[in-house]
C-alpha positions in Angstrom: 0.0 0.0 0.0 1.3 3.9 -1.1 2.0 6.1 1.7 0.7 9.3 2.0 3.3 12.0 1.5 3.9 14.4 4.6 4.5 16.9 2.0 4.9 17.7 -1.5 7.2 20.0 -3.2 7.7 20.7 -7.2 11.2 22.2 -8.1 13.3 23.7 -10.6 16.6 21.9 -11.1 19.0 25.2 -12.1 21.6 24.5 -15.2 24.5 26.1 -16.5 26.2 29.0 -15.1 23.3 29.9 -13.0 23.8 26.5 -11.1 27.3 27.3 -10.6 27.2 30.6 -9.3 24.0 29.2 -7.0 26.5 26.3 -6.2 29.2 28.6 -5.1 27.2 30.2 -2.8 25.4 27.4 -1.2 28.7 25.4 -0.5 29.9 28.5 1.0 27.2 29.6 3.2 25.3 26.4 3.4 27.5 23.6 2.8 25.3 21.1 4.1 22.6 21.7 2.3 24.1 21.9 -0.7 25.7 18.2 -0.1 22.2 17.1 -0.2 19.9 19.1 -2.1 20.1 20.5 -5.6 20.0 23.9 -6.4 16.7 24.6 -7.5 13.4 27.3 -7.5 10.9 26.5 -5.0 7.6 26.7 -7.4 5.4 24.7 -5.1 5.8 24.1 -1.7 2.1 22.8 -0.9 0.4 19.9 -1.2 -0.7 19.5 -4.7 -2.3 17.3 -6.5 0.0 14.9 -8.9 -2.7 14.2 -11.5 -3.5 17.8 -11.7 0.1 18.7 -11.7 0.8 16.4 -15.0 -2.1 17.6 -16.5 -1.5 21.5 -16.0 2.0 21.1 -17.0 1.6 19.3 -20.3 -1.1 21.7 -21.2 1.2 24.9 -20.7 4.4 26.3 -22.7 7.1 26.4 -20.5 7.6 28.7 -17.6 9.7 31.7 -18.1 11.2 33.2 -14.4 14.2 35.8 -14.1 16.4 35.2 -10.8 16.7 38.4 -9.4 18.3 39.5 -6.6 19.4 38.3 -2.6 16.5 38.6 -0.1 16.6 37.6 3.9 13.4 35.7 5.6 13.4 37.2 9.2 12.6 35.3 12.8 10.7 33.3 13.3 12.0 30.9 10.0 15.4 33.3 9.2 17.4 32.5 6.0 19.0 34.2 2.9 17.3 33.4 -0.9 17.3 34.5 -3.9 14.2 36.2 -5.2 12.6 34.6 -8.7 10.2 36.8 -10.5 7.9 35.8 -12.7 7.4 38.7 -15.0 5.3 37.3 -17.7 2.5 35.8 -14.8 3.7 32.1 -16.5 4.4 30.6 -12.8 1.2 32.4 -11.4 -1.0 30.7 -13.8 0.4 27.6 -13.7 0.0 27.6 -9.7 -3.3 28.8 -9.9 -4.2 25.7 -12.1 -2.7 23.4 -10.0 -3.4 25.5 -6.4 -6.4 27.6 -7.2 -5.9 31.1 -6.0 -2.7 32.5 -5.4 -1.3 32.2 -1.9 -0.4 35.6 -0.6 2.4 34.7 1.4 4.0 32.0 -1.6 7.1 33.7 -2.8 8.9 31.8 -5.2 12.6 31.4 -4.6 16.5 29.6 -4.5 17.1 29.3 -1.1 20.5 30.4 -0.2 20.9 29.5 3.6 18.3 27.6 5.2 16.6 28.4 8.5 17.5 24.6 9.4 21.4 25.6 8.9 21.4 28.6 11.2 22.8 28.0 14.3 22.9 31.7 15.4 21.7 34.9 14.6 25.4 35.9 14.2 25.7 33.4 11.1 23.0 35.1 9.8 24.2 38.3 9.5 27.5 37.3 8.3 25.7 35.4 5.2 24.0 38.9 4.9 26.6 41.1 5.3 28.1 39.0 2.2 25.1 38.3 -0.3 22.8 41.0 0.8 23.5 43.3 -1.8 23.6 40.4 -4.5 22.4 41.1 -8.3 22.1 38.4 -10.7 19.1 38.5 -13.4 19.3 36.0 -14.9 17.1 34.5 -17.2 15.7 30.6 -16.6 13.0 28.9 -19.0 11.5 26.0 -17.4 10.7 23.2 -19.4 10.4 20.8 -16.7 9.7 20.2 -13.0 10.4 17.8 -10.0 8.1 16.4 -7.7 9.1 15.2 -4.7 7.4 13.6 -1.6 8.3 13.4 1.8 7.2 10.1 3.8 8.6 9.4 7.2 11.1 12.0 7.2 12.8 11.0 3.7 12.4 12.5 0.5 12.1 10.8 -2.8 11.3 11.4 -6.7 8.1 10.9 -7.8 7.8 12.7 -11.1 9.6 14.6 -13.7 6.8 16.7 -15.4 7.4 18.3 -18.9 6.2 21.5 -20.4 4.1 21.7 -23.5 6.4 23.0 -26.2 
């Protein structure tokens, strides 16, 4: 018998020179992390339907985002991320097909230093202090998302979803 997922996430695995400047900066402010997790977008971090999320992504051209610029998550879930706009409303509409109405406190993002890493409030600022005033604008297409599940504290694969197009 299938076991319910505790929770659900859909990701953005990042490529190319993005990845590597992502990569960088997560091995040097979040090294481990980044020894277990990818560098990706956060485009759902709900639960969502699977069926729903096949269908919605096949019917829909693929995503296009811009990685922007640093941003800092405050007390009580600190941590350092990189802002992803969506300046075409592609990622909006997709998450409303899959979601329904937009979430006002969803914020889609590359996490930088996770609240999970932070061991003071002094390690925070020092991550700051450093990628605070970060630029990068860069460009991503999406063709294709992760999902993953979390059951009993581990997380696994459970579907790479294409784009239409």
């Amino acid at each position: 018998m299938a076991t319910t997922p505790t929770r659900r996430i859909a990701i953005v695995e990042l490529s190319g020179s993005l990845r590597a400047t992502v990569d960088d900066l997560r091995h040097r402010w979040d090294p481990r992390t980044a020894a277990t997790v990818e560098s990706h977008v956060t485009v759902i971090d709900e639960p969502a339907d699977l069926e729903l999320l096949t269908a919605s992504a096949r019917s829909m051209p693929p995503l296009r985002l811009r990685v922007s610029r640093s941003a800092r998550w405050i007390t009580p879930d600190p941590g350092i991320f990189l802002v992803v706009d969506d300046p075409h409303g592609d990622l909006r509409r997709f998450r409303e097909a899959v979601l329904g109405a937009e979430r006002a406190t969803y914020r889609p993002h590359v996490t930088l230093l996770h609240r999970d890493s932070i061991g003071s409030d002094a390690q925070a600022d020092e991550a700051w202090a450093s990628l605070g005033d970060l630029i990068l604008d860069a460009d991503l297409t999406v063709t294709e998302i992760v999902v993953h599940d979390q059951s009993g504290g581990l997380w696994s694969e459970v579907a790479r979803l294409r784009f239409a197009g």
